[in-house]
DRENDO-1510 file (C-alpha; in Angstrom, 1 decimal, always signed):
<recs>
REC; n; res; u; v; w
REC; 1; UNK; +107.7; -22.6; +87.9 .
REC; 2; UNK; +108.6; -25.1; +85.1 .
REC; 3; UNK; +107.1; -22.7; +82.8 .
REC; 4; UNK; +109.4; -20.4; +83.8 .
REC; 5; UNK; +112.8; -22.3; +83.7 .
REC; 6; UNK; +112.1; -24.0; +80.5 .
REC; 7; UNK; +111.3; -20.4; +78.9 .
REC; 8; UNK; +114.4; -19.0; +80.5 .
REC; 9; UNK; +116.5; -21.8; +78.7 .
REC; 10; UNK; +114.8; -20.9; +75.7 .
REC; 11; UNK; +115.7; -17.0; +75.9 .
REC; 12; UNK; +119.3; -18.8; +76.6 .
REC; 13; UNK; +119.2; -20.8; +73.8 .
REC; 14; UNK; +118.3; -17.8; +71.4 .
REC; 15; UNK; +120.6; -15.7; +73.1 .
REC; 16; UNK; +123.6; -17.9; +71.9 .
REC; 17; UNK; +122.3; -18.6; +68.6 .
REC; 18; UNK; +122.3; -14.9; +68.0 .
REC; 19; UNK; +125.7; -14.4; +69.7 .
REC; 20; UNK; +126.9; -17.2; +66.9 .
REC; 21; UNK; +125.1; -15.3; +64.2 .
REC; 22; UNK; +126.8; -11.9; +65.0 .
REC; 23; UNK; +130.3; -13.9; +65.4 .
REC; 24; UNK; +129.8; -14.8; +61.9 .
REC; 25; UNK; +129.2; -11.1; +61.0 .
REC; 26; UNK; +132.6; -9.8; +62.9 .
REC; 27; UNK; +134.9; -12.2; +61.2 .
REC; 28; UNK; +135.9; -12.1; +57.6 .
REC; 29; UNK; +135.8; -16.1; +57.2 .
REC; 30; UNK; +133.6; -17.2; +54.0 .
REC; 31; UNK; +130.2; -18.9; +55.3 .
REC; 32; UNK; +130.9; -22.9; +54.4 .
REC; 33; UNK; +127.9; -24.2; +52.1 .
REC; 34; UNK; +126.6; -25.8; +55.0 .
REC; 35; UNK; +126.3; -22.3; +56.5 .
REC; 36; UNK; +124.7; -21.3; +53.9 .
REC; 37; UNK; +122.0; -24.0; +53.7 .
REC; 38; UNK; +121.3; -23.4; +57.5 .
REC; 39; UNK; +120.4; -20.0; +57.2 .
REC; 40; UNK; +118.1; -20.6; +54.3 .
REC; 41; UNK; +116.1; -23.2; +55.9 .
REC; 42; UNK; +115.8; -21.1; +59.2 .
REC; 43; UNK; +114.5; -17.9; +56.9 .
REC; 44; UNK; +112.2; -19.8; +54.7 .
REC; 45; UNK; +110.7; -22.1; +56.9 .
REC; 46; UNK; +109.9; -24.7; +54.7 .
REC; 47; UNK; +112.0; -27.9; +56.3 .
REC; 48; UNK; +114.8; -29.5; +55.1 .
REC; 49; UNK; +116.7; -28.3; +51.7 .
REC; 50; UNK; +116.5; -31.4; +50.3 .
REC; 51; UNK; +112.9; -32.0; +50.6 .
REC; 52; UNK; +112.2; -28.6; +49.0 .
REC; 53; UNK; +109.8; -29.1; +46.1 .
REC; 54; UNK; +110.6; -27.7; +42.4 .
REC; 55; UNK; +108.6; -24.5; +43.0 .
REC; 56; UNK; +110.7; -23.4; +45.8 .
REC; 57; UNK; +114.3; -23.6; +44.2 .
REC; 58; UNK; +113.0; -21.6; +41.0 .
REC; 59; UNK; +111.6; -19.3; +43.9 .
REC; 60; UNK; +115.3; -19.0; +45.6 .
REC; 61; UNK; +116.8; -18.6; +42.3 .
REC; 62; UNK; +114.9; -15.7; +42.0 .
REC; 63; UNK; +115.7; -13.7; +45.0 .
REC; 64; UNK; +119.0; -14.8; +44.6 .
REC; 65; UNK; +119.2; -13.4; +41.0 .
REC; 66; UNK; +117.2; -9.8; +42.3 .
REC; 67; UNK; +119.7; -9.3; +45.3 .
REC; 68; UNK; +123.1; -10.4; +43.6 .
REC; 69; UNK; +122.5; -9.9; +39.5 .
REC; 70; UNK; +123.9; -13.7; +39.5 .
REC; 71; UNK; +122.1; -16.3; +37.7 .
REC; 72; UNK; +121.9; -19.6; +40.3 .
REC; 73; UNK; +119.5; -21.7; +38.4 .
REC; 74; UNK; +117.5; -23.9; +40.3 .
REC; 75; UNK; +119.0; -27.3; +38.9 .
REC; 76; UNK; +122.5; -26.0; +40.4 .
REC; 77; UNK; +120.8; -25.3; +43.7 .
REC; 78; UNK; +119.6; -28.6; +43.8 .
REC; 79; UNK; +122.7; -30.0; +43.2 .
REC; 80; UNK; +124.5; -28.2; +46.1 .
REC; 81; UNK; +121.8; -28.9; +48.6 .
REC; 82; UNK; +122.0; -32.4; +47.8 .
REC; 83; UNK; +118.1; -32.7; +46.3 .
REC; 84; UNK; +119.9; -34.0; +42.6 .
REC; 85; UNK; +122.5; -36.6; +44.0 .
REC; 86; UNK; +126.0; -36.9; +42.2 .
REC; 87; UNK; +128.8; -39.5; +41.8 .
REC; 88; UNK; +130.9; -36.8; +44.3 .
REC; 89; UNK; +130.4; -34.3; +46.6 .
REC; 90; UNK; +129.3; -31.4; +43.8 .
REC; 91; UNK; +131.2; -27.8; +44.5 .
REC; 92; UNK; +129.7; -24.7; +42.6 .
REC; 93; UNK; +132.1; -22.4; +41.2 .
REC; 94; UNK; +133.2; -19.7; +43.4 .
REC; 95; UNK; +131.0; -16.6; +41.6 .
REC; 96; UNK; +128.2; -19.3; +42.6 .
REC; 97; UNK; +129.0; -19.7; +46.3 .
REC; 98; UNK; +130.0; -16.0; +46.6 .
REC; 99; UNK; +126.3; -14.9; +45.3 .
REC; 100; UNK; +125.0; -17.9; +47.4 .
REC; 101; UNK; +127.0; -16.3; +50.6 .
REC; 102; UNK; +126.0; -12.6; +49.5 .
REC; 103; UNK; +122.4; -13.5; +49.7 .
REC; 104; UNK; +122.9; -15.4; +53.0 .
REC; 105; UNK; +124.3; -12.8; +54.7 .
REC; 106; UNK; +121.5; -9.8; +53.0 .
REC; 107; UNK; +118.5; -12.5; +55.1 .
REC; 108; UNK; +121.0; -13.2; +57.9 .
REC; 109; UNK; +120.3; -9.9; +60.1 .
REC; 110; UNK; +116.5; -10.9; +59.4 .
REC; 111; UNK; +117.1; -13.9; +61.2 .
REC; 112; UNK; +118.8; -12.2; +64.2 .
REC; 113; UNK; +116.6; -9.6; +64.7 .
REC; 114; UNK; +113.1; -11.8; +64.2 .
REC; 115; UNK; +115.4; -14.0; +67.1 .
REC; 116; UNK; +115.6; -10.9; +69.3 .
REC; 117; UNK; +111.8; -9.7; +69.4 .
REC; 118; UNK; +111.1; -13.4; +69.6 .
REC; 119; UNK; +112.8; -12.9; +73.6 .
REC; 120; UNK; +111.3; -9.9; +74.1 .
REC; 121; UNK; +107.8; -11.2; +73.4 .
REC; 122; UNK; +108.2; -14.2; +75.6 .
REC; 123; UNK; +109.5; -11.6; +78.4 .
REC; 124; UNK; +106.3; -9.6; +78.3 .
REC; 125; UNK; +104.4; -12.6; +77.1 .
REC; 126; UNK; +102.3; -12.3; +80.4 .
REC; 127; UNK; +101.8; -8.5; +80.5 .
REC; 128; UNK; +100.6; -8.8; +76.9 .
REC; 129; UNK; +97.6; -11.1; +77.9 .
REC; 130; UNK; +96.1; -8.9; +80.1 .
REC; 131; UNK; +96.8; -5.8; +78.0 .
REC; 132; UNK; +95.4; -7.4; +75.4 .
REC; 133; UNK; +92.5; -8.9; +77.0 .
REC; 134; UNK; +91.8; -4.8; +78.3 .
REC; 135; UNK; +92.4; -3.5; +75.1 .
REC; 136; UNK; +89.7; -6.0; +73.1 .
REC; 137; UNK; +87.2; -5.4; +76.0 .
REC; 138; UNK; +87.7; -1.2; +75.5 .
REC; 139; UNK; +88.1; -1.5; +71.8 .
REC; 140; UNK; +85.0; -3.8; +71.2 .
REC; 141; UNK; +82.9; -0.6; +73.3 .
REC; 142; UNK; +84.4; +1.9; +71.4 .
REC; 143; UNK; +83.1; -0.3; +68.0 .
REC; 144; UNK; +80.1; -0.9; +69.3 .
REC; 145; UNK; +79.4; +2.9; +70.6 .
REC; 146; UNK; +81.3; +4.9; +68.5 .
REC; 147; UNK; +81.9; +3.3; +65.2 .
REC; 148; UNK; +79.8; +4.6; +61.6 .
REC; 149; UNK; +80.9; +1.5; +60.2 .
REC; 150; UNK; +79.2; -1.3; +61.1 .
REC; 151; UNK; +78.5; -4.7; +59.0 .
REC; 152; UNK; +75.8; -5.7; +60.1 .
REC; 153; UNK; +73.9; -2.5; +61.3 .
REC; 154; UNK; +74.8; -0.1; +58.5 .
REC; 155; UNK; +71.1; +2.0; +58.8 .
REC; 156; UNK; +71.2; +3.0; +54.9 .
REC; 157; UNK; +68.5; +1.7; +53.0 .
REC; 158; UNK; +67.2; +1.5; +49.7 .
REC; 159; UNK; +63.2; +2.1; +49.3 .
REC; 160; UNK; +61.4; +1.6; +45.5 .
REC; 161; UNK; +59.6; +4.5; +44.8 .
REC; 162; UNK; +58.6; +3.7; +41.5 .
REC; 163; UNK; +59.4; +2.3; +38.8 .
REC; 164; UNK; +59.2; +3.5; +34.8 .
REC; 165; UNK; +58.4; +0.7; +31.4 .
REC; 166; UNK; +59.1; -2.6; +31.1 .
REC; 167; UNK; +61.8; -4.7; +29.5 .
REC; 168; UNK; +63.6; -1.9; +30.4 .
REC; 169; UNK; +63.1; +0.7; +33.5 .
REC; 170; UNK; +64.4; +3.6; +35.6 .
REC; 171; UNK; +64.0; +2.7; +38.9 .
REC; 172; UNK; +63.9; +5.3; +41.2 .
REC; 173; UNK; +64.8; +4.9; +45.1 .
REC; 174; UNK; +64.6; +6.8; +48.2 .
REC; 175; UNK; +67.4; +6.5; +50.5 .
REC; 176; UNK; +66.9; +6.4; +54.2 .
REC; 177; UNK; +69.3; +6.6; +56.9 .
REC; 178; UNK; +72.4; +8.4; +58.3 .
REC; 179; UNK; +75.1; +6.5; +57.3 .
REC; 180; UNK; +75.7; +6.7; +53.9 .
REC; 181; UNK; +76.4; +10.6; +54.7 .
REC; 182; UNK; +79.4; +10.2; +56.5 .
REC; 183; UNK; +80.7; +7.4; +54.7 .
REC; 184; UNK; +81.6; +6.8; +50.7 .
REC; 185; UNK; +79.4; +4.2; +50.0 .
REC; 186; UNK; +79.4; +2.4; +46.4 .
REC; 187; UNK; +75.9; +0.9; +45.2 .
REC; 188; UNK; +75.9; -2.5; +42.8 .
REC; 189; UNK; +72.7; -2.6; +41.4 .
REC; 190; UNK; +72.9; -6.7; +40.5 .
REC; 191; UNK; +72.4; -6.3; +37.0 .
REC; 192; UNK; +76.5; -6.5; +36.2 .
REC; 193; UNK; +76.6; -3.1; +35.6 .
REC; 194; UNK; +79.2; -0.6; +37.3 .
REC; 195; UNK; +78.9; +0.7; +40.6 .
REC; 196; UNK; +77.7; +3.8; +41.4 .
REC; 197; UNK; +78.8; +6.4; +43.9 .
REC; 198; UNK; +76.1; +6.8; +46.5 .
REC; 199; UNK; +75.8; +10.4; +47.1 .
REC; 200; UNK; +76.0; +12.2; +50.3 .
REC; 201; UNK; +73.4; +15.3; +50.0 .
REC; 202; UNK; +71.0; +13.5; +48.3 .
REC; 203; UNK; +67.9; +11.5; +49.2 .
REC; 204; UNK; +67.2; +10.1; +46.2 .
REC; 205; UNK; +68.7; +8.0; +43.2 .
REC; 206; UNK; +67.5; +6.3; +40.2 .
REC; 207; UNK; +69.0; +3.4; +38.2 .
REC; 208; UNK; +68.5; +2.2; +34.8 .
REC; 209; UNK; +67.8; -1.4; +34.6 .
REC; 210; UNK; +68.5; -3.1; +30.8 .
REC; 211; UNK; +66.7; -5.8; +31.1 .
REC; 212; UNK; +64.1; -7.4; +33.1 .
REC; 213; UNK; +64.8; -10.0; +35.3 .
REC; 214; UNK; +65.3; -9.9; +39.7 .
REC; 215; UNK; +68.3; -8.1; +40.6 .
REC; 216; UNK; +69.8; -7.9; +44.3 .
REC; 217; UNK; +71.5; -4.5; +45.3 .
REC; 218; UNK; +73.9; -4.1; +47.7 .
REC; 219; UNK; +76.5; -1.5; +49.3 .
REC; 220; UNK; +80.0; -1.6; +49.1 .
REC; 221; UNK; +82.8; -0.4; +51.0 .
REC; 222; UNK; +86.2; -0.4; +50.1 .
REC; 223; UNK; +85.7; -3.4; +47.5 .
REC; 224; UNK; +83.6; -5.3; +50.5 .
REC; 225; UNK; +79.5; -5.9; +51.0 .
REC; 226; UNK; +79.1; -4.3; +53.8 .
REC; 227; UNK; +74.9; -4.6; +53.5 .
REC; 228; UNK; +72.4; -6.3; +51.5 .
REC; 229; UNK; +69.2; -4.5; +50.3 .
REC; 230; UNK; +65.9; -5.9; +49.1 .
REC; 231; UNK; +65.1; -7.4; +46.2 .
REC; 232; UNK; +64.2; -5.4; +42.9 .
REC; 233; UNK; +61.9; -7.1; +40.1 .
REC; 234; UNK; +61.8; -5.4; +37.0 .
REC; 235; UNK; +58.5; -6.9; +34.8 .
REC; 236; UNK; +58.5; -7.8; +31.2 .
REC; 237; UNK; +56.1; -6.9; +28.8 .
REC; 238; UNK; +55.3; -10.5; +27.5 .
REC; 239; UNK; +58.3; -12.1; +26.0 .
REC; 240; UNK; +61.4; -10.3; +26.6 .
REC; 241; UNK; +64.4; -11.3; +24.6 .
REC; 242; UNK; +67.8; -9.9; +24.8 .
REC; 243; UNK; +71.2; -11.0; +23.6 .
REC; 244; UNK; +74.7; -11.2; +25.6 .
REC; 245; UNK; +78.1; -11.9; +25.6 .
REC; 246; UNK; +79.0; -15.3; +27.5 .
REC; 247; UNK; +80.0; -14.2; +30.7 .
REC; 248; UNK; +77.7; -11.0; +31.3 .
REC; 249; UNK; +80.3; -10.2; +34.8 .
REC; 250; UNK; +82.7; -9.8; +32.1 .
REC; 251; UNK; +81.7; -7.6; +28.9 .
REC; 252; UNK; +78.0; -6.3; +30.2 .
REC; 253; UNK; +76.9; -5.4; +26.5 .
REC; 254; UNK; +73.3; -5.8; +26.0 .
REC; 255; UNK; +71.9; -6.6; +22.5 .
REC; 256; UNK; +68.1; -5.8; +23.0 .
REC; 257; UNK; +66.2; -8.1; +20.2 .
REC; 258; UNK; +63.5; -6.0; +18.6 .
REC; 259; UNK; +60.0; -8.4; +18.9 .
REC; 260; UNK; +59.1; -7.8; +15.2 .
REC; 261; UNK; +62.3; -9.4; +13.6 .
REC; 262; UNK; +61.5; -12.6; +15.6 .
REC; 263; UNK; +60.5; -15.4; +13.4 .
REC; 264; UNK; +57.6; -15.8; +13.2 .
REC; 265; UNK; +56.5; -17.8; +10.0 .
REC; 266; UNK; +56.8; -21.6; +11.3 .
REC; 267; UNK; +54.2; -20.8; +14.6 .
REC; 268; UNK; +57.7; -21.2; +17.2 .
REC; 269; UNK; +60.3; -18.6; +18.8 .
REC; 270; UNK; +63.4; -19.1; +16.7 .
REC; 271; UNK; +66.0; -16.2; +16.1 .
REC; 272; UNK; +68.5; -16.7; +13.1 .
REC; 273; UNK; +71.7; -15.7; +12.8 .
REC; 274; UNK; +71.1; -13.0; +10.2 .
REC; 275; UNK; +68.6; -11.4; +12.5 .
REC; 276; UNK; +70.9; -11.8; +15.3 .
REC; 277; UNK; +73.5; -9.9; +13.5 .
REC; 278; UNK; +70.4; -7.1; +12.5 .
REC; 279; UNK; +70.6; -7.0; +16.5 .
REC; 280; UNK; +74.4; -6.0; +17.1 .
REC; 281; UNK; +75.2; -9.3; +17.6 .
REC; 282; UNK; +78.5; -11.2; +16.2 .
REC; 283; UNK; +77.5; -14.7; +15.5 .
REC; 284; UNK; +81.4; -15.6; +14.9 .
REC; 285; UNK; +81.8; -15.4; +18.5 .
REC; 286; UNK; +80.1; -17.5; +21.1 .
REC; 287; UNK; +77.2; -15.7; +22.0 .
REC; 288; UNK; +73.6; -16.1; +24.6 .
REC; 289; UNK; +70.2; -15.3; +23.4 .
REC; 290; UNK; +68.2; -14.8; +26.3 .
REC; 291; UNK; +64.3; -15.2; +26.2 .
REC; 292; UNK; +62.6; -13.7; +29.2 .
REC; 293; UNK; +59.4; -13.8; +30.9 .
REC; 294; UNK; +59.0; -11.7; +34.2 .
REC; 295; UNK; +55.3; -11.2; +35.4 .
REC; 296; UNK; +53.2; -12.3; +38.7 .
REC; 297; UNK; +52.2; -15.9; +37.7 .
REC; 298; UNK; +50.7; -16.5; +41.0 .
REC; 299; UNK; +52.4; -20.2; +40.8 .
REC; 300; UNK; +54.2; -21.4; +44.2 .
REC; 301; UNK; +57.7; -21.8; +43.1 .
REC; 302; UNK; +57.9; -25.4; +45.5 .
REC; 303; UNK; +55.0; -26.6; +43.3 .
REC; 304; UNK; +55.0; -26.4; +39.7 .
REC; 305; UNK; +55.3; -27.9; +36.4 .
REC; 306; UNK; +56.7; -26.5; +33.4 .
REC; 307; UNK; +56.8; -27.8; +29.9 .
REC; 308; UNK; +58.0; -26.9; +26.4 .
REC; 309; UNK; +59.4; -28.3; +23.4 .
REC; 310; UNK; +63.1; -26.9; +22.8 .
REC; 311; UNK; +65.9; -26.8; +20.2 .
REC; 312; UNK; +69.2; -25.4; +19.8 .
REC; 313; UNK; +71.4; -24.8; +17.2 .
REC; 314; UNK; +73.6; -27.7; +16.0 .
REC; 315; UNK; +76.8; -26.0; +15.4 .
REC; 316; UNK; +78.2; -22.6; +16.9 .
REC; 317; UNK; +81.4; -21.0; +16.5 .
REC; 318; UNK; +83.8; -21.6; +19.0 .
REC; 319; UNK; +82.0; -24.0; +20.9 .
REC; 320; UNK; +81.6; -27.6; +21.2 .
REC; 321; UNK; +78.9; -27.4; +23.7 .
REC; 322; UNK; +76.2; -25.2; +23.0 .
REC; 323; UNK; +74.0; -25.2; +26.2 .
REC; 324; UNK; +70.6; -24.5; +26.9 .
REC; 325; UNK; +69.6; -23.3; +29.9 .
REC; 326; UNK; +66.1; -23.3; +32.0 .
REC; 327; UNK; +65.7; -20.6; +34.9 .
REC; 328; UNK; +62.6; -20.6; +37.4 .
REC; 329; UNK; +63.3; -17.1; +38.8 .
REC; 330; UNK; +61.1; -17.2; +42.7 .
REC; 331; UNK; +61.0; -14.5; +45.3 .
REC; 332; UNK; +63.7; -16.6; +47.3 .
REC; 333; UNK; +65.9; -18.7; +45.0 .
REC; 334; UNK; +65.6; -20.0; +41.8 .
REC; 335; UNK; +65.8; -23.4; +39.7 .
REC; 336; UNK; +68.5; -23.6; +37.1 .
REC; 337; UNK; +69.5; -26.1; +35.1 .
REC; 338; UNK; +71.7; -26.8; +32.3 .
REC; 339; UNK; +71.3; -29.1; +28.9 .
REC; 340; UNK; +74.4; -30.0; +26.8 .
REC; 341; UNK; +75.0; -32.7; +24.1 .
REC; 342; UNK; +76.7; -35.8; +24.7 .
REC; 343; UNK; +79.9; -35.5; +26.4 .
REC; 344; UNK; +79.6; -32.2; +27.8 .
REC; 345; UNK; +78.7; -32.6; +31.5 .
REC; 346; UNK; +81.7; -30.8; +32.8 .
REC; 347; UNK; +80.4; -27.5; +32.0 .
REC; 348; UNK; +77.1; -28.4; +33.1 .
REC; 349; UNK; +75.7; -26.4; +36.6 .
REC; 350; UNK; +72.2; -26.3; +38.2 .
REC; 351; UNK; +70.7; -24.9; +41.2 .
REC; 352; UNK; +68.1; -26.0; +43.3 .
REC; 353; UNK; +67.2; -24.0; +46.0 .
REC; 354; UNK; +70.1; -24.1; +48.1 .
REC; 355; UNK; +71.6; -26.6; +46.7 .
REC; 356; UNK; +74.3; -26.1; +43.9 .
REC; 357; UNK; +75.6; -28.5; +41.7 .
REC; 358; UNK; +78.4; -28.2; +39.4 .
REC; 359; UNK; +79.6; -31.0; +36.5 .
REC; 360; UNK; +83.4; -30.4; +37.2 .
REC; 361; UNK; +82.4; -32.2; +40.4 .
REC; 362; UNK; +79.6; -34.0; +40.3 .
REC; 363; UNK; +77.8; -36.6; +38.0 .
REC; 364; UNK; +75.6; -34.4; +35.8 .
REC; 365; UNK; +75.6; -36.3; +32.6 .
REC; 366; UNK; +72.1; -37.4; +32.6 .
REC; 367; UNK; +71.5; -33.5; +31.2 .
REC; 368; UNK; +73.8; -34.8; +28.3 .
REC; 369; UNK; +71.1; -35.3; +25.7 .
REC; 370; UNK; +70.8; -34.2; +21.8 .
REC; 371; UNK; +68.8; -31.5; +21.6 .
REC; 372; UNK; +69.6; -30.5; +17.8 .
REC; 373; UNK; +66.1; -32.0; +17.0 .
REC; 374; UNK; +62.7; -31.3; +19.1 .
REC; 375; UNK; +62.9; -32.6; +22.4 .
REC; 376; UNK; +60.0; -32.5; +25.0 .
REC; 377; UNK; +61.5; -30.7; +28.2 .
REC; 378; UNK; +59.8; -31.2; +31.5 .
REC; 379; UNK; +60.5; -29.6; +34.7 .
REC; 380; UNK; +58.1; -31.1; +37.9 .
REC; 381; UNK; +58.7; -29.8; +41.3 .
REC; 382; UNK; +55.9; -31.2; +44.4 .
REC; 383; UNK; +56.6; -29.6; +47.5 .
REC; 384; UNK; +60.2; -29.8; +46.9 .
REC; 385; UNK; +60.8; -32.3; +45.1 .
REC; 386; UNK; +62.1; -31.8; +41.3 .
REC; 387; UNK; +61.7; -34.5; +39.0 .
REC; 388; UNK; +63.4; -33.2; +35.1 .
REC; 389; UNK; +61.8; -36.0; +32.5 .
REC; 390; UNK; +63.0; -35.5; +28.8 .
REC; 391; UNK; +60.4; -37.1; +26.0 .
REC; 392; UNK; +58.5; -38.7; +29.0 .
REC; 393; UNK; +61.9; -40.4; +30.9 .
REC; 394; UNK; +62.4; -39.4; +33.9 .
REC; 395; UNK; +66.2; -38.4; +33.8 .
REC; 396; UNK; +67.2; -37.1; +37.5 .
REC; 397; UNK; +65.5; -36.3; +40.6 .
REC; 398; UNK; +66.3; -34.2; +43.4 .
REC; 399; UNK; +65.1; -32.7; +46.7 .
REC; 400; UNK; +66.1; -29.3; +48.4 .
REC; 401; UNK; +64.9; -27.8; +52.0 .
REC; 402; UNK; +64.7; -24.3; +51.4 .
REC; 403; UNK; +61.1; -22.5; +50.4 .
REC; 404; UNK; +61.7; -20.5; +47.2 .
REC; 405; UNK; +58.7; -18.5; +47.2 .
REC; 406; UNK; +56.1; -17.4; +44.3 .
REC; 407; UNK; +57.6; -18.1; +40.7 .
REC; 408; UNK; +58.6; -14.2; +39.5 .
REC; 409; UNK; +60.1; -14.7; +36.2 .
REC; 410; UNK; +61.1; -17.5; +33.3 .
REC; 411; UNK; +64.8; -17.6; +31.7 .
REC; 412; UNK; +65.3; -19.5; +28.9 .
REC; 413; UNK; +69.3; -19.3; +27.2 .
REC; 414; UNK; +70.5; -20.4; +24.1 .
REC; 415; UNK; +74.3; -20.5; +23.6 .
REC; 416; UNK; +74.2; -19.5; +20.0 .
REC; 417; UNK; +70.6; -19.7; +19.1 .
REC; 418; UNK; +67.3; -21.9; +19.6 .
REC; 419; UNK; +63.9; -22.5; +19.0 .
REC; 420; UNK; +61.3; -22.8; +21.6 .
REC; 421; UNK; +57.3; -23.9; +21.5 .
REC; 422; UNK; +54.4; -25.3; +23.3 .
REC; 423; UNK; +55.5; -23.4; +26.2 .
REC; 424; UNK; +53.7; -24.1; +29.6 .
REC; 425; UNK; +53.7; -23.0; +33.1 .
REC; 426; UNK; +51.4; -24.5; +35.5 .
REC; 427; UNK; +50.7; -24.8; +39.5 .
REC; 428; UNK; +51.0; -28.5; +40.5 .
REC; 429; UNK; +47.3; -28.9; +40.5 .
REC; 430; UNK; +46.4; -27.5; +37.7 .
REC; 431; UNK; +44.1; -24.3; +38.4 .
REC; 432; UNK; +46.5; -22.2; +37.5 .
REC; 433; UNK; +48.3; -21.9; +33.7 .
REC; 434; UNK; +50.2; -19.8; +31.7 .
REC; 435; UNK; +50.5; -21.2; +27.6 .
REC; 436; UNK; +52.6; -20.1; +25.1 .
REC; 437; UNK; +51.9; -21.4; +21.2 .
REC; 438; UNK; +54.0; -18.5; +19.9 .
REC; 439; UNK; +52.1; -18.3; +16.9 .
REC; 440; UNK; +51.9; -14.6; +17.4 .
REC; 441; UNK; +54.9; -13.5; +20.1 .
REC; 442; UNK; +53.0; -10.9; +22.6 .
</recs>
């Protein structure tokens, strides 16, 4: 009962606020400034006039500007509404309150009408709950029964067949399923190439994979992920090495590095910049040399310890940080981590595990080392927890819950260029080892 009367002096109160409104319409009187100012702070919603912030006057003055061809700027709106004070009482010129008054009025019948199916909702307000309550419960079954599109059990999938070559492979895949016949499905491979138009007729497609590496697909619908597949690995043949732009989402260009123009002379993996022009490369712009190792190592990726002696280059164009960047690739996750020189930590990020860290927010300077001589990296990890130690100091530690499975594949990134040696991947115990002199790159 008090629900009711107090909603009935609501409708009454609305009722006369629209009867005021259309008043206003009828007569020929010019809306007062005051007028004015009411009727923007009921349409915008955003409190008081005078408490608007910067952002919103240069906002009015624009709609004000698009509906009337008059230029209000928003210093003169502030000084109307009263957010600049004055020494008196400030009053715009008349072409000011007439555009002021013409834009009032053009939001006005907004107002009034919004007012009107405001009462008519809170007269059916009751009907609407129930309707609403049988509509969800009849919609939901006809989802659930009748719908093709379905999030979470979309019945397309993606089986390897086989795959062709190393470094870089066709992958052909068998699809299975009934949905990806009645619906247009996109395909993203994960390797930041385009997508690709799953076909309708078909039971089969193939993909061409650049690179090697571990690369989740997944379909798309209408911009969205509607499903994600299973993993793809595609194997290197030995040391893999490839050259990119920075942001590979961005320009997806792959430079693939021929093995026999890798230097060679000085027993270490070092590209120069000559070379790395040989390649496609343009070493006036900031660039990513990518060395890649992708093989079973049999090594649990929770128990590991991996070692090298690293370098990069001491000056790059356009850059003041030139990163280096370690990647344990595992069946379930991977550990990243970034290296930068002195003063660089904000552009440092890592992973580990679940766990993501990023310099713009958190305290990653101890990865802030000089690296433009030989430096003895070290990454230990015992049952989950990573220890990184540069020339024997331990330099951060960190713990993570989530099991990232067998170690698939070994990222090492240069921004610019690098040198790498004495490279070592080993289970926590010891029995098993992979080395890497690179006296003789295979």
């Amino acid at each position: 009962m008090c629900y009711a009367k107090a909603a009935h002096k609501r409708e009454q109160l609305n009722l006369l606020y629209i009867c005021q409104l259309q008043r206003c319409i009828s007569t020929m009187n010019k809306l007062t400034t005051e007028e004015i100012q009411d009727i923007f702070e009921r349409y915008f919603n955003k409190g008081k006039i005078e408490t608007w912030k910067n952002k919103d006057y240069h906002n009015l003055s624009f709609l004000i500007q698009q509906k009337t061809k008059v230029i209000v700027s928003a210093s003169t709106l502030k000084r109307i509404f009263g957010k600049l004070k004055t020494k008196e009482n400030y009053t715009p010129q008349e072409a000011t309150h007439l555009a002021l008054e013409k834009y009032a009025i053009s939001i006005r019948s907004e107002i009034i009408n919004s007012r009107k199916l405001s009462i008519s909702k809170n007269q059916i307000k009751i009907a609407l709950i129930s309707l609403c309550v049988i509509l969800i419960g009849a919609g939901t079954y006809y989802i659930i029964t009748h719908s093709s599109y379905k999030v979470s059990t979309i019945d397309t999938k993606l089986k390897l067949d086989r795959t062709e070559g190393k470094n870089t492979a066709t992958v052909f895949f068998k699809l299975e399923g009934e949905d990806h016949k009645k619906n247009n499905y996109t395909i993203y491979f994960g390797d930041y190439m385009d997508t690709v138009q799953i076909p309708k007729k078909k039971s089969n497609i193939a993909h061409f994979y650049k690179y090697p590496g571990i690369f989740q697909p997944q379909i798309i619908k209408n911009n969205k992920v509607v499903k994600t597949l299973s993993k793809v690995t595609i194997p290197s043949d030995g040391w893999a090495a490839i050259g990119t732009a920075r942001r590979m989402n961005q320009d997806n260009t792959i430079f693939p590095i021929d093995r026999d123009i890798i230097q060679k002379s000085n027993g270490y993996w070092h590209l120069n910049t000559s070379d790395m022009a040989k390649c496609g490369m343009d070493t006036t712009q900031i660039s990513i040399l990518r060395l890649l190792n992708y093989q079973d190592f049999g090594i649990d990726g929770d128990n590991f310890r991996l070692k090298m002696r690293i370098k990069n280059a001491g000056f790059w164009p356009q850059t003041n940080c030139n990163n280096i960047v370690v990647r344990v690739k595992c069946e379930s996750g991977m550990i990243q981590q970034y290296f930068s020189k002195p003063g660089c930590s904000y552009w440092i990020l890592a992973r580990y595990s679940e766990i993501g860290k990023n310099g713009s927010q958190d305290d990653m300077s101890a990865f802030c080392v000089d690296l433009t001589d030989w430096g003895n990296v070290e990454i230990q990890n015992s049952d989950k927890q990573l220890n990184f130690i540069i020339n024997d100091d331990v330099i951060y530690t960190q713990n993570y819950k989530r099991e990232l499975g067998l170690i698939k594949g070994v990222e090492i990134l240069f921004y610019g260029t690098g040198s790498i040696d004495d490279f070592e991947l080993n289970s926590i115990n010891g029995d098993i080892s992979f080395k890497e002199d690179f006296n003789s790159v295979q």
